[in-house]
PDB file of N, CA, C and O in Angstrom:
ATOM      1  N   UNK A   1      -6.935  -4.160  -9.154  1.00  0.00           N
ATOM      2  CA  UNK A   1      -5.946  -3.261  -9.688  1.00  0.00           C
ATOM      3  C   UNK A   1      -4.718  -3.322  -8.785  1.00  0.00           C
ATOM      4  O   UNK A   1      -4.794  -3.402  -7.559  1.00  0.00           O
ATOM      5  N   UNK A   2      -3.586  -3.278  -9.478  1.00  0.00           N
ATOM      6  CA  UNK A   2      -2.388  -3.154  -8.827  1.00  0.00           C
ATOM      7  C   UNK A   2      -1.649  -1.388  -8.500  1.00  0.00           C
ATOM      8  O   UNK A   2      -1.921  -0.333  -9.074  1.00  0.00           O
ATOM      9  N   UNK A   3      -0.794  -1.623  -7.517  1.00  0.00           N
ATOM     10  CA  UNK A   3      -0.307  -0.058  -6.796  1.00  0.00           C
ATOM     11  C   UNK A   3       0.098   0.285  -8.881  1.00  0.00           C
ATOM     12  O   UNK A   3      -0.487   1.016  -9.680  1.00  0.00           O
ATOM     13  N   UNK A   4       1.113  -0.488  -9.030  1.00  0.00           N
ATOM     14  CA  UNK A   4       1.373  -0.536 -10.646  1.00  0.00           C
ATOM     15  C   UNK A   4       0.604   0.661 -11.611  1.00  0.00           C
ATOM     16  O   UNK A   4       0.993   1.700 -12.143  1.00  0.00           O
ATOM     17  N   UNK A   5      -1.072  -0.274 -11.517  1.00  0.00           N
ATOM     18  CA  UNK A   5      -1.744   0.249 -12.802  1.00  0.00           C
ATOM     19  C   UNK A   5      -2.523   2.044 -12.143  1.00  0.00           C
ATOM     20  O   UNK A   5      -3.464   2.692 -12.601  1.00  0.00           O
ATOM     21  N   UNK A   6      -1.717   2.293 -11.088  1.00  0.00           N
ATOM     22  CA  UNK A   6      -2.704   3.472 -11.169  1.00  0.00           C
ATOM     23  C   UNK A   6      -2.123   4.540 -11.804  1.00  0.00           C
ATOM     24  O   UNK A   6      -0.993   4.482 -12.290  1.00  0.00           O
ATOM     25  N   UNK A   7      -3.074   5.853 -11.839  1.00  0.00           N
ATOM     26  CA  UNK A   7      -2.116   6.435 -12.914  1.00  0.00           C
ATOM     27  C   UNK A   7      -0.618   7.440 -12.241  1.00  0.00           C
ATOM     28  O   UNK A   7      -0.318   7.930 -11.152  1.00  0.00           O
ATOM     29  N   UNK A   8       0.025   7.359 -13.648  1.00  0.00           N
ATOM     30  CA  UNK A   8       1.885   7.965 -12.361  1.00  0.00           C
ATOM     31  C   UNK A   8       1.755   9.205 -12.064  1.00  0.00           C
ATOM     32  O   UNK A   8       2.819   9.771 -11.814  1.00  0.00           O
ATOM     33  N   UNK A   9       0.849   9.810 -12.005  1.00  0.00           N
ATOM     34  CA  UNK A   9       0.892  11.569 -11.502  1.00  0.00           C
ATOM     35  C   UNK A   9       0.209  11.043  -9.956  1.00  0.00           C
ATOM     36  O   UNK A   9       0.560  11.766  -9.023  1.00  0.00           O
ATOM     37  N   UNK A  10      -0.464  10.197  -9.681  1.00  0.00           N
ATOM     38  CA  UNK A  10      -0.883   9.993  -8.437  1.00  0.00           C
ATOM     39  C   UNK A  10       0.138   9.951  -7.282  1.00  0.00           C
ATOM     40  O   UNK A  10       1.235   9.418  -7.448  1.00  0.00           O
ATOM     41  N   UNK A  11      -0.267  10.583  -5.969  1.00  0.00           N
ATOM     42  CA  UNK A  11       0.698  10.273  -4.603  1.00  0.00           C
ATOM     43  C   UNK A  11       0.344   9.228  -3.806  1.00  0.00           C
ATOM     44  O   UNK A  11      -0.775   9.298  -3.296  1.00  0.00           O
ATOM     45  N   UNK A  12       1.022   8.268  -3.569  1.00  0.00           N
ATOM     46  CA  UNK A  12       0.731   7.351  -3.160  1.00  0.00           C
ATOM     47  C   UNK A  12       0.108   7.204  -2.052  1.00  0.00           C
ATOM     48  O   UNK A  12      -0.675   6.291  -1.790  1.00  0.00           O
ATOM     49  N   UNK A  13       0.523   8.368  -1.136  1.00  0.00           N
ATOM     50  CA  UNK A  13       0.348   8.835   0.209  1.00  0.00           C
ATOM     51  C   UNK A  13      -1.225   8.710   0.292  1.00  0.00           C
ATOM     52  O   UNK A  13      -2.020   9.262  -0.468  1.00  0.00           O
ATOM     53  N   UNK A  14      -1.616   7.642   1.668  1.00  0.00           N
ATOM     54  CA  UNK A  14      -2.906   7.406   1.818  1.00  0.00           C
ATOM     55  C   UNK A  14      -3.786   6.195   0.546  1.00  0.00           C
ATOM     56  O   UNK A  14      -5.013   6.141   0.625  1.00  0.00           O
ATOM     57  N   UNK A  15      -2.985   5.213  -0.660  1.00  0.00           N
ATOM     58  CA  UNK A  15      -3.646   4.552  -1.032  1.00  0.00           C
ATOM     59  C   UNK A  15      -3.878   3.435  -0.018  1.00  0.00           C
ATOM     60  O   UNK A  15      -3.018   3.241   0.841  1.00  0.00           O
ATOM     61  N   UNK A  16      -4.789   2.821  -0.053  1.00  0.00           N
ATOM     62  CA  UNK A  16      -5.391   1.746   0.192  1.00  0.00           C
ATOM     63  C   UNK A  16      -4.532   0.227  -0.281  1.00  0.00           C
ATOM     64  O   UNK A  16      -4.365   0.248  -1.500  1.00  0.00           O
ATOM     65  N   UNK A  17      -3.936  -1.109   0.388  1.00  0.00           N
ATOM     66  CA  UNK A  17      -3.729  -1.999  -0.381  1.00  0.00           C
ATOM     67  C   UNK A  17      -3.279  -3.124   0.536  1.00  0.00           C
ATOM     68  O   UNK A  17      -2.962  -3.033   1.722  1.00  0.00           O
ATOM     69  N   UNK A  18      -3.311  -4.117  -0.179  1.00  0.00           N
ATOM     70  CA  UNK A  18      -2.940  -5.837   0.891  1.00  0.00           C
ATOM     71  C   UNK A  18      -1.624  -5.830   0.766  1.00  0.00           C
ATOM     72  O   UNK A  18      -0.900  -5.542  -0.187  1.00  0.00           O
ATOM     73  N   UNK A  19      -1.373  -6.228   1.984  1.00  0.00           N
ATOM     74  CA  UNK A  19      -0.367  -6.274   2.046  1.00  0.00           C
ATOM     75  C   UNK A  19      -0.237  -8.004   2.261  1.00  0.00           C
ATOM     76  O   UNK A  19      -0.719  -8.691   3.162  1.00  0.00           O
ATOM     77  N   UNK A  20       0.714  -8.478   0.922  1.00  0.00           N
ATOM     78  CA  UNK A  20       0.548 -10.193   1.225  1.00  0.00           C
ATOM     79  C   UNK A  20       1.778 -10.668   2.202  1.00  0.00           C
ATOM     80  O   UNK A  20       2.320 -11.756   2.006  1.00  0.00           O
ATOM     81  N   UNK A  21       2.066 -10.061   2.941  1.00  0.00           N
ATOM     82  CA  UNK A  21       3.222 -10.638   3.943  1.00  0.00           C
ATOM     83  C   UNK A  21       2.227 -10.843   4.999  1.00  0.00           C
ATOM     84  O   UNK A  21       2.619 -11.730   5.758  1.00  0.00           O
ATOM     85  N   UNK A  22       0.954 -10.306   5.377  1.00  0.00           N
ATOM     86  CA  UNK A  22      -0.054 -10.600   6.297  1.00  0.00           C
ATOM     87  C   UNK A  22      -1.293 -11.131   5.826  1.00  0.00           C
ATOM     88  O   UNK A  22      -1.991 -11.987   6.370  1.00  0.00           O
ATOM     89  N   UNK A  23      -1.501 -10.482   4.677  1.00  0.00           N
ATOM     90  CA  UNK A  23      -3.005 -10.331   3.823  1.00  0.00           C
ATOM     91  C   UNK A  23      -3.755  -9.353   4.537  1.00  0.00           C
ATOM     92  O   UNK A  23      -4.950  -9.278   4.249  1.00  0.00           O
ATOM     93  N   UNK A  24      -3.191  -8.396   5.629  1.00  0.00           N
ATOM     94  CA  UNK A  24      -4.209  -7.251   5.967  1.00  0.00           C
ATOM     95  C   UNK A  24      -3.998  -6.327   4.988  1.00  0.00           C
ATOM     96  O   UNK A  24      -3.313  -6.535   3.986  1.00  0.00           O
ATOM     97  N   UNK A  25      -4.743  -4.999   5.328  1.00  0.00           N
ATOM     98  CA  UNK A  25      -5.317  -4.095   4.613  1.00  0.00           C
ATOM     99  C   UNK A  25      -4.140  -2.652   5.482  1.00  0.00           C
ATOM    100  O   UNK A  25      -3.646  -2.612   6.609  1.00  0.00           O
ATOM    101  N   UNK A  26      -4.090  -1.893   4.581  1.00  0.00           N
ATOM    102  CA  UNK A  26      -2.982  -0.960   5.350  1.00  0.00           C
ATOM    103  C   UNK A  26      -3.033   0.038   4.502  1.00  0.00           C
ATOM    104  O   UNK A  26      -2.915  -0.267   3.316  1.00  0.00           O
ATOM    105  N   UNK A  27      -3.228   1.551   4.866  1.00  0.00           N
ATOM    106  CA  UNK A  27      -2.638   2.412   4.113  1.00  0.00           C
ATOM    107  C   UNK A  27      -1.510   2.802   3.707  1.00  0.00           C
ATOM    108  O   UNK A  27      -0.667   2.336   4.474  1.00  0.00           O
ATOM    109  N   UNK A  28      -0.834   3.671   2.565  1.00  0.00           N
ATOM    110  CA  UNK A  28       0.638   3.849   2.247  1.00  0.00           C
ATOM    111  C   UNK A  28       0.499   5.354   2.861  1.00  0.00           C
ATOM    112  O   UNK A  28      -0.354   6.233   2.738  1.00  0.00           O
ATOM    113  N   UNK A  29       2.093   5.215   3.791  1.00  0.00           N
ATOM    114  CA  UNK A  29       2.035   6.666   3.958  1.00  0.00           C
ATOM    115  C   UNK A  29       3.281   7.052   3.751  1.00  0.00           C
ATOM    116  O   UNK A  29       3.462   8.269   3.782  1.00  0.00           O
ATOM    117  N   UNK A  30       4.840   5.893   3.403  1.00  0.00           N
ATOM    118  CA  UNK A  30       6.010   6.578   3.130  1.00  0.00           C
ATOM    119  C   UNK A  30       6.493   5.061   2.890  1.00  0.00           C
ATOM    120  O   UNK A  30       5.935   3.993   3.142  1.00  0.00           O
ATOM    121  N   UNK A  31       7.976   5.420   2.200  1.00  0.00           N
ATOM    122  CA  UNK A  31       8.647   4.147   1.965  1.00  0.00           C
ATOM    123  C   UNK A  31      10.085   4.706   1.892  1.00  0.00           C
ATOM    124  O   UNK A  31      10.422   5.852   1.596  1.00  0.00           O
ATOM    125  N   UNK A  32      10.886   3.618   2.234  1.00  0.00           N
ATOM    126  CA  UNK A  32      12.265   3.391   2.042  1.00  0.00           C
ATOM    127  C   UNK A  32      12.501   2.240   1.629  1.00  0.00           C
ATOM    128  O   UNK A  32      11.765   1.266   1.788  1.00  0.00           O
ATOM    129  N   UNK A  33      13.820   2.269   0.921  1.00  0.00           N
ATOM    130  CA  UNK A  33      14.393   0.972   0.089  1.00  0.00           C
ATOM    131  C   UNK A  33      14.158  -0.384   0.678  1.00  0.00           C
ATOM    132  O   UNK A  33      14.454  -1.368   0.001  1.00  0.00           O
ATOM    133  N   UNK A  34      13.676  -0.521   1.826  1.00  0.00           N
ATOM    134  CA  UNK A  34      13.715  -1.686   2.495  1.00  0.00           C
ATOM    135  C   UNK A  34      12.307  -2.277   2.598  1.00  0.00           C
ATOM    136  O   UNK A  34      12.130  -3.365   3.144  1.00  0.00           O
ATOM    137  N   UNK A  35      11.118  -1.428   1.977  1.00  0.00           N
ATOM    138  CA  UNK A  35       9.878  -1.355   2.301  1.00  0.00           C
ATOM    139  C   UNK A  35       9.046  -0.470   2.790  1.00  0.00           C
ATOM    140  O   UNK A  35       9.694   0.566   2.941  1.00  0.00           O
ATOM    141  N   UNK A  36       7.779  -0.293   3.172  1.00  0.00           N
ATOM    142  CA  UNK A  36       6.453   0.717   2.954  1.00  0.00           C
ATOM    143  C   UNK A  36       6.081   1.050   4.408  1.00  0.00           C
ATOM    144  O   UNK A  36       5.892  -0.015   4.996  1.00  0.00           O
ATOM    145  N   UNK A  37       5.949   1.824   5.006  1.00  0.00           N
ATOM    146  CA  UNK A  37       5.409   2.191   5.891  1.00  0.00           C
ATOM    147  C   UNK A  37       3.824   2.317   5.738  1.00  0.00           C
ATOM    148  O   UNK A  37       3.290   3.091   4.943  1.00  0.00           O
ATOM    149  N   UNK A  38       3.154   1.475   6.581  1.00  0.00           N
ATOM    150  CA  UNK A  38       1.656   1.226   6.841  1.00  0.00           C
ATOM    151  C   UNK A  38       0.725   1.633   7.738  1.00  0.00           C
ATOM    152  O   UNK A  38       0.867   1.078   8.828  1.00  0.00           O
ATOM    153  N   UNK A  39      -0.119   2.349   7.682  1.00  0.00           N
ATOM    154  CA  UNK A  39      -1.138   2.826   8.778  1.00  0.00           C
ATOM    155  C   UNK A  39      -2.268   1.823   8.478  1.00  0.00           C
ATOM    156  O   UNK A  39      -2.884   1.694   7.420  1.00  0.00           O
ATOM    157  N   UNK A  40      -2.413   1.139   9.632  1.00  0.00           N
ATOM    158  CA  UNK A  40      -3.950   0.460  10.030  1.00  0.00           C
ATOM    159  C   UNK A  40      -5.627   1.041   9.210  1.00  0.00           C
ATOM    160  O   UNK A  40      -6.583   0.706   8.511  1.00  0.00           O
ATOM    161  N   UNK A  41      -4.993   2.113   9.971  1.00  0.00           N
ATOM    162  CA  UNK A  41      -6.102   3.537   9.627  1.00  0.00           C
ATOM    163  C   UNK A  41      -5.641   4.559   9.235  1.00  0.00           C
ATOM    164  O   UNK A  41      -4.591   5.019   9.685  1.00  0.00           O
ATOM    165  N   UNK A  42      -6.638   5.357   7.918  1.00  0.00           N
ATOM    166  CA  UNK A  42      -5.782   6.601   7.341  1.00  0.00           C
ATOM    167  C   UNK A  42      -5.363   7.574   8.237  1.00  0.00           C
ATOM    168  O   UNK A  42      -4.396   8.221   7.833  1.00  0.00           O
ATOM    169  N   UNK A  43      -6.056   8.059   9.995  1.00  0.00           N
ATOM    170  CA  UNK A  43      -5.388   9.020  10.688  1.00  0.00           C
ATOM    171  C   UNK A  43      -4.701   8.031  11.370  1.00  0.00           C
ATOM    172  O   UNK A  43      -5.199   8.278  12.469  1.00  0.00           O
ATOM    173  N   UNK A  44      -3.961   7.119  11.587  1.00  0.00           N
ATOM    174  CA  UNK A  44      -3.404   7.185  12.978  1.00  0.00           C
ATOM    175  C   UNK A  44      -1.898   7.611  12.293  1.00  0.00           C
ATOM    176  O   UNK A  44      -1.420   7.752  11.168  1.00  0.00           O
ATOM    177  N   UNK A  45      -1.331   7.757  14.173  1.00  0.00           N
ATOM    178  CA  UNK A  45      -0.407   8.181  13.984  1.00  0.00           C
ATOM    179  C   UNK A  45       1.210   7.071  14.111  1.00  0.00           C
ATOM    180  O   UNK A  45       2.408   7.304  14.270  1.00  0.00           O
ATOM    181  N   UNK A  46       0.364   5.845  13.933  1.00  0.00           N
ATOM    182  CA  UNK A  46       1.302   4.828  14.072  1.00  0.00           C
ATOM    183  C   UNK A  46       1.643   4.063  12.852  1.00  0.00           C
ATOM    184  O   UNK A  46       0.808   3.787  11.990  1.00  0.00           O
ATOM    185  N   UNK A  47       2.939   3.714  12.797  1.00  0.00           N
ATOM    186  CA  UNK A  47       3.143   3.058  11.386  1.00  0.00           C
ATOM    187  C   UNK A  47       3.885   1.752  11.367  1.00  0.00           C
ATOM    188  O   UNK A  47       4.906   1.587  12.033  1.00  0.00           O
ATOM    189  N   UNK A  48       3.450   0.984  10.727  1.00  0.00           N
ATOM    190  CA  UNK A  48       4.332  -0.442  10.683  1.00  0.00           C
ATOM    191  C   UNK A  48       5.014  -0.639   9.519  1.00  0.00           C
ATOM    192  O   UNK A  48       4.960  -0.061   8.434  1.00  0.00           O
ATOM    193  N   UNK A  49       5.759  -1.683   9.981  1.00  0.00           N
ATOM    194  CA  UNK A  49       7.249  -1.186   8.695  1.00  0.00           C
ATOM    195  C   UNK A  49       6.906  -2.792   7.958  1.00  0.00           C
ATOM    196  O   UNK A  49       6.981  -3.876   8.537  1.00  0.00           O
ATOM    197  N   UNK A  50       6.520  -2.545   6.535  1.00  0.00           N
ATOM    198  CA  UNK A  50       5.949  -3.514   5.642  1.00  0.00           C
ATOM    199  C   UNK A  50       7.249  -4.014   4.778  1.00  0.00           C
ATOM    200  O   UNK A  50       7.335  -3.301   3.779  1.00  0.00           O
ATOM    201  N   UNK A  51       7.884  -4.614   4.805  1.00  0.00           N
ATOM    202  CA  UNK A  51       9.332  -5.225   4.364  1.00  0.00           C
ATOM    203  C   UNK A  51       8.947  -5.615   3.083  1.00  0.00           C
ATOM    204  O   UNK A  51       7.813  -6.063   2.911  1.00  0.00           O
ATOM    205  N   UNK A  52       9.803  -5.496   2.079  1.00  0.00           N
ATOM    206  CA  UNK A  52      10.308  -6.416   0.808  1.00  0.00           C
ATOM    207  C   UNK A  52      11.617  -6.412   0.455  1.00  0.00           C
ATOM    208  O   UNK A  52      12.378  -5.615   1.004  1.00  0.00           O
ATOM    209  N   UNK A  53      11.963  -7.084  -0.276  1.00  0.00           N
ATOM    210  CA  UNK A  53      13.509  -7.745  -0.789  1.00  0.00           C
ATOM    211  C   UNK A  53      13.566  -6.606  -1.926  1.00  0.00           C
ATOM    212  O   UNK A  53      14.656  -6.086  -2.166  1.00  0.00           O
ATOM    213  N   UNK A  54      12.716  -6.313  -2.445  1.00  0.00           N
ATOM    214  CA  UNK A  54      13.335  -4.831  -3.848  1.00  0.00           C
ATOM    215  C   UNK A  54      11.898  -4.172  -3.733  1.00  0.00           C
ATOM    216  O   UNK A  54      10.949  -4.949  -3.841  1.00  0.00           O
ATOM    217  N   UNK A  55      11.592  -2.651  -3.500  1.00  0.00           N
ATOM    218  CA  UNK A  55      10.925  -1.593  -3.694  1.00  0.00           C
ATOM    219  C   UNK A  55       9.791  -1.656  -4.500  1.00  0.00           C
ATOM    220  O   UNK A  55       8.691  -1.137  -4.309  1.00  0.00           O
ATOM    221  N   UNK A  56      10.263  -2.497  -5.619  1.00  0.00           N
ATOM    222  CA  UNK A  56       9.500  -2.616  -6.965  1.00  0.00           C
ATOM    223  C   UNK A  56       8.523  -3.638  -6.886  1.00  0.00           C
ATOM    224  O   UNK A  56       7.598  -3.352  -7.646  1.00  0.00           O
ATOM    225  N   UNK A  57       8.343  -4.638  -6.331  1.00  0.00           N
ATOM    226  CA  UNK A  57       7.683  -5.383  -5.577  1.00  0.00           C
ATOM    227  C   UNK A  57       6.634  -5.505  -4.928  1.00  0.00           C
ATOM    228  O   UNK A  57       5.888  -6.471  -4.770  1.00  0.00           O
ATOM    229  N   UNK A  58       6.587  -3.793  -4.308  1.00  0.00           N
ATOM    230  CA  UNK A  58       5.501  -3.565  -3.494  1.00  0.00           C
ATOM    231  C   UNK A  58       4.516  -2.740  -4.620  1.00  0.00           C
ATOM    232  O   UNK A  58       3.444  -2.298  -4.204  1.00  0.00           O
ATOM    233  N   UNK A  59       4.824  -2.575  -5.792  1.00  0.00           N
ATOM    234  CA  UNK A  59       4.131  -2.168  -7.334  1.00  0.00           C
ATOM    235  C   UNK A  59       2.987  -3.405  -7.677  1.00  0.00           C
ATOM    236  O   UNK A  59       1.993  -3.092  -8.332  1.00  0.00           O
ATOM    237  N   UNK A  60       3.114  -4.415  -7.344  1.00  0.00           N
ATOM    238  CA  UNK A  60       2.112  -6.105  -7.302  1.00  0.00           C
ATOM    239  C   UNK A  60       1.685  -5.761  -6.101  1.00  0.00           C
ATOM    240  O   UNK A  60       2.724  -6.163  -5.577  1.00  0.00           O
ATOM    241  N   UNK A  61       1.181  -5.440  -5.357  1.00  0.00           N
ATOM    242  CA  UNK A  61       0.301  -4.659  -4.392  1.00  0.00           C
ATOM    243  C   UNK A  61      -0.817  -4.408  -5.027  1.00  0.00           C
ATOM    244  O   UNK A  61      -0.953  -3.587  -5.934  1.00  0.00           O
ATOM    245  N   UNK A  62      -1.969  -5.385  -4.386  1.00  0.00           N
ATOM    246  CA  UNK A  62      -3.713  -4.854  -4.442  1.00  0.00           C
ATOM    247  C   UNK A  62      -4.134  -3.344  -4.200  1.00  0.00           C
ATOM    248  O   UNK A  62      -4.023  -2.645  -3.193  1.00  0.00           O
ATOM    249  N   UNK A  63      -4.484  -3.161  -5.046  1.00  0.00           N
ATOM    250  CA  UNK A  63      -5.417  -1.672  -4.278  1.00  0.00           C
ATOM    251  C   UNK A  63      -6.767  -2.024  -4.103  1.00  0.00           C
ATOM    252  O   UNK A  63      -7.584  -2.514  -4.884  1.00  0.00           O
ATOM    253  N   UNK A  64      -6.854  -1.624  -2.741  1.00  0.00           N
ATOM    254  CA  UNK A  64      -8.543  -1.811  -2.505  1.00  0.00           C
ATOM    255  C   UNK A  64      -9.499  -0.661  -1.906  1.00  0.00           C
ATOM    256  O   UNK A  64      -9.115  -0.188  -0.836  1.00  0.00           O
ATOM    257  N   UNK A  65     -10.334  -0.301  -2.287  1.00  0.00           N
ATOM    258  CA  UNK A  65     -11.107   0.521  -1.481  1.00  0.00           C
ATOM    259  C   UNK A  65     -11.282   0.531   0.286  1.00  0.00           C
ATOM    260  O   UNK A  65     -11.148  -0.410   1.069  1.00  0.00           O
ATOM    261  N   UNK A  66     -11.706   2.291   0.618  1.00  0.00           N
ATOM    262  CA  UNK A  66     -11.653   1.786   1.762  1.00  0.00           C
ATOM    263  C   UNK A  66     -12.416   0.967   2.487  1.00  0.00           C
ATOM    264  O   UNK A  66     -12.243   0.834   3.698  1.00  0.00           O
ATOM    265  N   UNK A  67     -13.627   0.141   1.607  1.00  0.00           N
ATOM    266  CA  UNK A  67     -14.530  -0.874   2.632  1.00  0.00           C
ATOM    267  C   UNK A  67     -13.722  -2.213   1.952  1.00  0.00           C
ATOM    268  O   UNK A  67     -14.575  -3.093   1.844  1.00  0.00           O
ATOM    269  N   UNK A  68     -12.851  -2.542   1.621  1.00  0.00           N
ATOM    270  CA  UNK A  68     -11.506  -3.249   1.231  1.00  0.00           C
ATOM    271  C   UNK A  68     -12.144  -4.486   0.136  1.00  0.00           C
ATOM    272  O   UNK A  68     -11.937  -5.696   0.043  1.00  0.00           O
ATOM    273  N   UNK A  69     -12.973  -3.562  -0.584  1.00  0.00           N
ATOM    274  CA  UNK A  69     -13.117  -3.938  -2.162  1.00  0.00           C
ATOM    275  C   UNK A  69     -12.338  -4.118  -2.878  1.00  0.00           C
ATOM    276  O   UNK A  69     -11.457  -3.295  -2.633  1.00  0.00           O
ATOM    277  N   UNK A  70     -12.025  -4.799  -3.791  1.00  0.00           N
ATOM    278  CA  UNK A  70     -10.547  -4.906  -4.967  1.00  0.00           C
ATOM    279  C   UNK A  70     -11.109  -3.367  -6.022  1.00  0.00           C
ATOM    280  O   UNK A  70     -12.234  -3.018  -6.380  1.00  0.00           O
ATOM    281  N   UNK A  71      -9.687  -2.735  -6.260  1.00  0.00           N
ATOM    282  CA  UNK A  71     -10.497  -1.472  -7.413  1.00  0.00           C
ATOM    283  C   UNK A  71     -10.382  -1.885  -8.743  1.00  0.00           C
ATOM    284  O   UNK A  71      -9.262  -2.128  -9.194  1.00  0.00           O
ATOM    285  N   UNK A  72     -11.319  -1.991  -9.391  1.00  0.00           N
ATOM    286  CA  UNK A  72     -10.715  -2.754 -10.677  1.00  0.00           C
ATOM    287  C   UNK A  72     -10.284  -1.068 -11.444  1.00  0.00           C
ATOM    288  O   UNK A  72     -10.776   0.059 -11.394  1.00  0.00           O
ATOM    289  N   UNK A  73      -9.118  -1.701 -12.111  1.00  0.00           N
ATOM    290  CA  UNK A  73      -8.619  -0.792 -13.466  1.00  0.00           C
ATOM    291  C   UNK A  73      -9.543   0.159 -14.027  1.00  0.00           C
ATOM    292  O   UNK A  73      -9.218   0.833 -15.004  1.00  0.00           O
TER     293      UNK A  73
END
């Protein structure tokens, strides 16, 4: 399943998903126009700055469970 197909009342805050600029696994915890801010792990308190060229982009984003299963639809 893609960030895309989940449903739009959902907060993104804390999904699960690959990130293909690495192929690791990262939680969503905020974004700006430039790209997604990523936690390793759902508590930490550190975030890495996940880049794309347009916002919309990061919507083709895997969602995976947290034992980093693909979620199907």
């Amino acid at each position: 399943m893609k960030i895309k197909d989940l449903p739009e009342d959902i907060s993104l805050d804390g999904v699960r998903f690959i990130y293909p600029g690495d192929g690791k696994r990262y939680y969503w915890a905020s974004q700006w126009n430039k790209g997604v801010w990523g936690k390793v792990n759902k508590g930490d308190s550190r975030m890495w700055p996940l880049f794309v060229n347009d916002l919309m982009l990061a919507l083709e984003w895997e969602v995976v469970g947290d034992e980093g299963e693909t979620v199907a639809p």
